[in-house]
C-alpha positions in Angstrom: 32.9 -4.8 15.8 29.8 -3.8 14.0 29.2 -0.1 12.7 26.4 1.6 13.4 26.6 5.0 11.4 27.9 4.8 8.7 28.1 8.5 7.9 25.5 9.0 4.8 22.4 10.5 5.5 19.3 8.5 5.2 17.3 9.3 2.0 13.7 11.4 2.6 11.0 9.4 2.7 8.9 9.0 -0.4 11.8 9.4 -2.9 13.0 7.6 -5.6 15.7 5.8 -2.7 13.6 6.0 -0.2 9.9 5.3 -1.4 7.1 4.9 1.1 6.3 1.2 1.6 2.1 0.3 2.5 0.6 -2.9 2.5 -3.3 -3.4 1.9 -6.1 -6.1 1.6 -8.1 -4.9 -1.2 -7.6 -3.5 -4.5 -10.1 -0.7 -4.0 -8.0 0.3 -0.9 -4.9 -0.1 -3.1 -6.8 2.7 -5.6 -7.7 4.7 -2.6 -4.2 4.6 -1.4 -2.3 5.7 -4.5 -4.8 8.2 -5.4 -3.3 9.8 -1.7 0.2 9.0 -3.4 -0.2 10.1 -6.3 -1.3 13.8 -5.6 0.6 14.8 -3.4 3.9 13.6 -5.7 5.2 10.7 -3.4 7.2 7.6 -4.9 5.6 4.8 -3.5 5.3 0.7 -3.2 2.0 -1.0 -2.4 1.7 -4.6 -1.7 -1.9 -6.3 -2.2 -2.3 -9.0 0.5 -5.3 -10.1 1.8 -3.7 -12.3 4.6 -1.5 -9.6 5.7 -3.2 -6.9 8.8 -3.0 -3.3 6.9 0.1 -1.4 7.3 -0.3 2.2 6.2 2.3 3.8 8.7 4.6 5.4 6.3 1.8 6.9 4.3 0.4 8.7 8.0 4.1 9.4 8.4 3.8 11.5 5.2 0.9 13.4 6.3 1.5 14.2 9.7 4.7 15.5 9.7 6.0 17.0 12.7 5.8 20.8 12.5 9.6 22.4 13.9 9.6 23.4 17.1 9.7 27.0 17.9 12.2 28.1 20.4 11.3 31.5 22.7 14.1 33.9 22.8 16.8 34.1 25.3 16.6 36.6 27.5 20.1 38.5 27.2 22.3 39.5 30.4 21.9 43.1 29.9 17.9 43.0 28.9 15.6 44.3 31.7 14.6 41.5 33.8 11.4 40.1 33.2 10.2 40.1 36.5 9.5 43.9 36.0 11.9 45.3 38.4 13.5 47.5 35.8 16.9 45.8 36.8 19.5 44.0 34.3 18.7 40.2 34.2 22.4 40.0 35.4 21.7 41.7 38.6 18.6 40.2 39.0 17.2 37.3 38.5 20.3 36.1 36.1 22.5 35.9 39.3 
């Protein structure tokens, strides 16, 4: 049977072990696209290859990354219920 996890975290993208992978079809897109690299500090691998569609994904990746999500507070068992009635949320709407 094949493991799946193996229990080491995967290395952060852009990293010396883990450096962002793009593949373009011209060499002034390949200047364009390490310029991006370079200033913002990101280890990086581009491949010139005119045959090849572009593949830019894990540079996009890098710049749109997922903000965290916020999380609205819990509303405790002994707070006044939010409905307004002046109650406890446990013997109001917390039932």
């Amino acid at each position: 049977m094949e493991k799946i996890f193996n229990g080491k975290k995967a290395a952060r993208l852009g990293t010396e072990k883990n450096p962002a992978v793009v593949t373009v079809a011209s060499s002034e897109r390949m200047k364009e696209v390490a310029a991006v690299f370079e200033k913002a500090g990101w280890k990086y691998r581009i491949e010139l290859d005119p045959d090849k569609p572009e593949d830019v994904t894990d540079l996009e990746m890098l710049l749109n990354r997922p903000s965290p999500r916020k999380v609205d507070a819990k509303i405790g068992r002994n707070d006044p219920c939010s409905c307004g009635s002046g109650k406890k949320y446990k013997k109001c709407c917390g039932r």
